[in-house]
N, C-alpha and C positions, 0 to 999 in steps of 0.2 A: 453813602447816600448817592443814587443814580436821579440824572435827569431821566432816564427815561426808562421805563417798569422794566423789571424782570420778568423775563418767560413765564416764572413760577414763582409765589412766594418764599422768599429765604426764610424760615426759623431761625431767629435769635433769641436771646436771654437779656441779653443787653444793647443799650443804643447802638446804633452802627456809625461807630466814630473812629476813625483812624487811628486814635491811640485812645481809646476807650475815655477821653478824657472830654466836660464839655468846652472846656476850651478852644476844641479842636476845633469849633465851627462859629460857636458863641463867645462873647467878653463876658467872664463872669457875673454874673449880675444884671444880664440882659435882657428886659422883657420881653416874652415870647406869648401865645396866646394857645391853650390847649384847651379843645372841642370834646365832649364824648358825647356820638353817635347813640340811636338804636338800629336795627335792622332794616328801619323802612326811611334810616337817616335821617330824624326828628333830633334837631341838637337835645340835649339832656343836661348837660352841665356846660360849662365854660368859666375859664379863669385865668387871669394872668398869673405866670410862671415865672422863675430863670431856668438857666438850665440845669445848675446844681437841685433843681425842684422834681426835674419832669419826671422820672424813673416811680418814684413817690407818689407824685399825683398819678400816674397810669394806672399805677397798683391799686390806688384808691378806686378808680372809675371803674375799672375791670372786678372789683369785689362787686361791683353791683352787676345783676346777673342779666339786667333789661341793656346792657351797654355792651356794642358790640365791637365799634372802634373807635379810634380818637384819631383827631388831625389836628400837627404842632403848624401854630405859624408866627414868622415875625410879624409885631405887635405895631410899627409904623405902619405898612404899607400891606397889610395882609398877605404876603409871599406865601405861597406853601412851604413848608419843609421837609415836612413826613406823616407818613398816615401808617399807624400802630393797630395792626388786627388782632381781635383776641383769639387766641391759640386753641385749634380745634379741641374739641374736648375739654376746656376748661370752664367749665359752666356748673 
């Protein structure tokens, strides 16, 4: 997880966490806030999470085919964390 954007976007499969674990960034059981987007950015869903959740819930938003991304945040103070694009051609 970069403060600041990649030239390009990366393709991943999985969170991008140091040791694929959420731990890595989260205490287990930590509420977080996950957004899905549509294309013209009209929130669509929202919910609070943890992180052993978030993997699940993206898969849930991303079945729905009006949903373009999602943005995770911590759930105190609004922080960003990360914003999850759905993968070209997968619609």
């Amino acid at each position: 997880m970069l403060a600041q954007a990649e030239e390009k976007p990366a393709a991943r499969i999985e969170l991008p966490l140091p040791n694929n674990s959420a731990g890595d960034y989260w205490k287990a059981g930590a509420q977080l806030v996950l957004r899905a987007y549509s294309a013209e950015e009209d929130i669509a869903a929202a919910q609070l999470v943890t992180p052993e959740q978030i993997e699940e819930k993206v898969a849930e938003y991303f079945a729905r085919e009006h949903i373009d991304f999602a943005l995770l945040r911590f759930a105190a103070y609004g922080c960003y964390a990360l914003r999850l694009d759905r993968a070209m051609g997968n619609r």
